[in-house]
C-alpha positions as CSV (number, residue, x, y, z in Angstrom):
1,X,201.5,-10.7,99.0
2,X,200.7,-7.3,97.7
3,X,199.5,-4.3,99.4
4,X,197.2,-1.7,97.6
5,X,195.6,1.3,98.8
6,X,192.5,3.3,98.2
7,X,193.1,7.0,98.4
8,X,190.2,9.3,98.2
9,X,189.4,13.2,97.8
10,X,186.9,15.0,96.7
11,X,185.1,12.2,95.3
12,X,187.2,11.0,93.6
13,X,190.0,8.4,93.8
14,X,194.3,8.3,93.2
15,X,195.1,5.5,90.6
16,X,198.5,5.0,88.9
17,X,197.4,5.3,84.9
18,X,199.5,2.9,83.1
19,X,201.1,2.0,79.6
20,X,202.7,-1.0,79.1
21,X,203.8,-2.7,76.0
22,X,200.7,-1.2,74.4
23,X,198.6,-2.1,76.9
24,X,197.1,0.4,78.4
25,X,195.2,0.1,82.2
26,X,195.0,1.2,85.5
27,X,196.1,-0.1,89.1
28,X,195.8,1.1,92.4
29,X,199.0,2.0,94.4
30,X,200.6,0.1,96.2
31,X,203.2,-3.0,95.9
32,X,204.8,-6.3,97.3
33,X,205.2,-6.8,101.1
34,X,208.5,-6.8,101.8
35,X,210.1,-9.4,104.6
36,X,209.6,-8.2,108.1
37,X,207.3,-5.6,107.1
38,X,202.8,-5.8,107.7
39,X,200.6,-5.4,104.7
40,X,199.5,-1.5,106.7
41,X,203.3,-1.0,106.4
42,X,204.1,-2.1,103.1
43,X,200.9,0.3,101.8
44,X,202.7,3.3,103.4
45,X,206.1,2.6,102.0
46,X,204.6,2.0,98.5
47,X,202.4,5.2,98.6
48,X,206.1,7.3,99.5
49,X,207.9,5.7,96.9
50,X,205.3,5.8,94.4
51,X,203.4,9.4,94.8
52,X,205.8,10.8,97.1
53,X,203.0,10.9,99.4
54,X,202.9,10.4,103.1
55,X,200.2,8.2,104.6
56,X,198.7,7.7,107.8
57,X,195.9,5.7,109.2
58,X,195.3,2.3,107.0
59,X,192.2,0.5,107.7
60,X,191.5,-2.3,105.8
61,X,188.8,-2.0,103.1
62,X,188.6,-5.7,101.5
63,X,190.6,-8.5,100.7
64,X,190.9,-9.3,96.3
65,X,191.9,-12.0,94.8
66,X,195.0,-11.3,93.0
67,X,196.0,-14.8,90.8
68,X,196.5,-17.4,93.7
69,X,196.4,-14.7,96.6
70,X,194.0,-13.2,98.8
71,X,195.6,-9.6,98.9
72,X,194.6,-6.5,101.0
73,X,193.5,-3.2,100.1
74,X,193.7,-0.6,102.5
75,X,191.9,3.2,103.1
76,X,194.3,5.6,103.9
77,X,194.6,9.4,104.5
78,X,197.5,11.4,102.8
79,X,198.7,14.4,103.6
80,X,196.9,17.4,101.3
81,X,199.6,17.7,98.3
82,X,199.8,17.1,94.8
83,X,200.9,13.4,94.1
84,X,204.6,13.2,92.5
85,X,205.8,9.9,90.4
86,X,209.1,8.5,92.3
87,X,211.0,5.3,93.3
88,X,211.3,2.5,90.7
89,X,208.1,3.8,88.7
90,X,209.7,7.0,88.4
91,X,212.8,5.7,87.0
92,X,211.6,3.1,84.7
93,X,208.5,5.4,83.1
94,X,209.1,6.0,79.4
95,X,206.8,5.8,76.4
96,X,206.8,1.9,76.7
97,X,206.5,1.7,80.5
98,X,204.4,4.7,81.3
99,X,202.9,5.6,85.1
100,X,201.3,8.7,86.0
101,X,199.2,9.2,89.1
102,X,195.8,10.3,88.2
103,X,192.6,11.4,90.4
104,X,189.5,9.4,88.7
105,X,185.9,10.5,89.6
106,X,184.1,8.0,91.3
107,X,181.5,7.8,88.3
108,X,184.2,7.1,85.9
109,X,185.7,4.1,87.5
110,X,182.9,1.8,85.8
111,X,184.4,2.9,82.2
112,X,187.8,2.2,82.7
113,X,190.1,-0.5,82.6
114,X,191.4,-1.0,86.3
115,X,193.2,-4.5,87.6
116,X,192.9,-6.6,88.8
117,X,189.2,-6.8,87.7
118,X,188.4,-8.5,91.3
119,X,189.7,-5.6,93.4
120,X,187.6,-3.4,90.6
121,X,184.6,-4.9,91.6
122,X,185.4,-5.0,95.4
123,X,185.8,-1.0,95.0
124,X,182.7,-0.6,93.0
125,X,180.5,-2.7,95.1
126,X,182.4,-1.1,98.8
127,X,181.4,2.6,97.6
128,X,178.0,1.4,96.6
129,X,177.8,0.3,100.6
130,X,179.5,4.2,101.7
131,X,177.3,6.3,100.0
């Protein structure tokens, strides 16, 4: 199972802008659950390593189909700083495996290329319902 998180500010929302073998996407933070460890948890721990952020508060936003799982994607508040790349993405980032955190406008999320494609529409159609 993978934990994800929606982080939001100022209209607009954190997503990890990624490179990959060419490829280039977008994916929300967040990672696998880890043994002994609930899906909040694992969204806290993967927001830490990833943005260097600290997080507080997950409440579960939907559920997306990721391949043959049903995974979780949580709303959570982080503390008011600038987001850092760190843990594993930090050390593996280079020009052929890039990551860099990136605040998206709300309006631009449409437009772009964010996986999985179900957890896109899950966002799209969940701020439709909040605003």
């Amino acid at each position: 199972m993978r934990a994800a998180a929606i982080i939001i500010k100022d209209n607009k929302i954190l997503l990890m802008h990624r490179i990959k073998d060419g490829r280039e996407y977008w994916v929300f933070p967040g990672g696998h659950v880890e043994d002994g460890e609930t899906p909040e948890q694992a969204a806290i721990r993967e927001i830490m390593e990833e943005l260097t952020l600290k997080a507080s508060n997950p409440k579960l936003a939907f559920n997306y189909q990721n391949g043959e799982n049903e995974d979780p994607m949580f709303i959570v508040d982080v503390e008011n700083k600038d987001p850092v790349l760190g843990g594993p993405e930090g050390e593996r980032n280079s020009g052929n495996d890039f990551y860099e955190p990136v605040w998206i406008a709300f309006d631009n999320l449409k437009d772009l290329n964010l996986l999985p494609e179900s957890a896109k529409e899950k966002l799209l159609k969940y701020f439709d319902e909040i605003s």
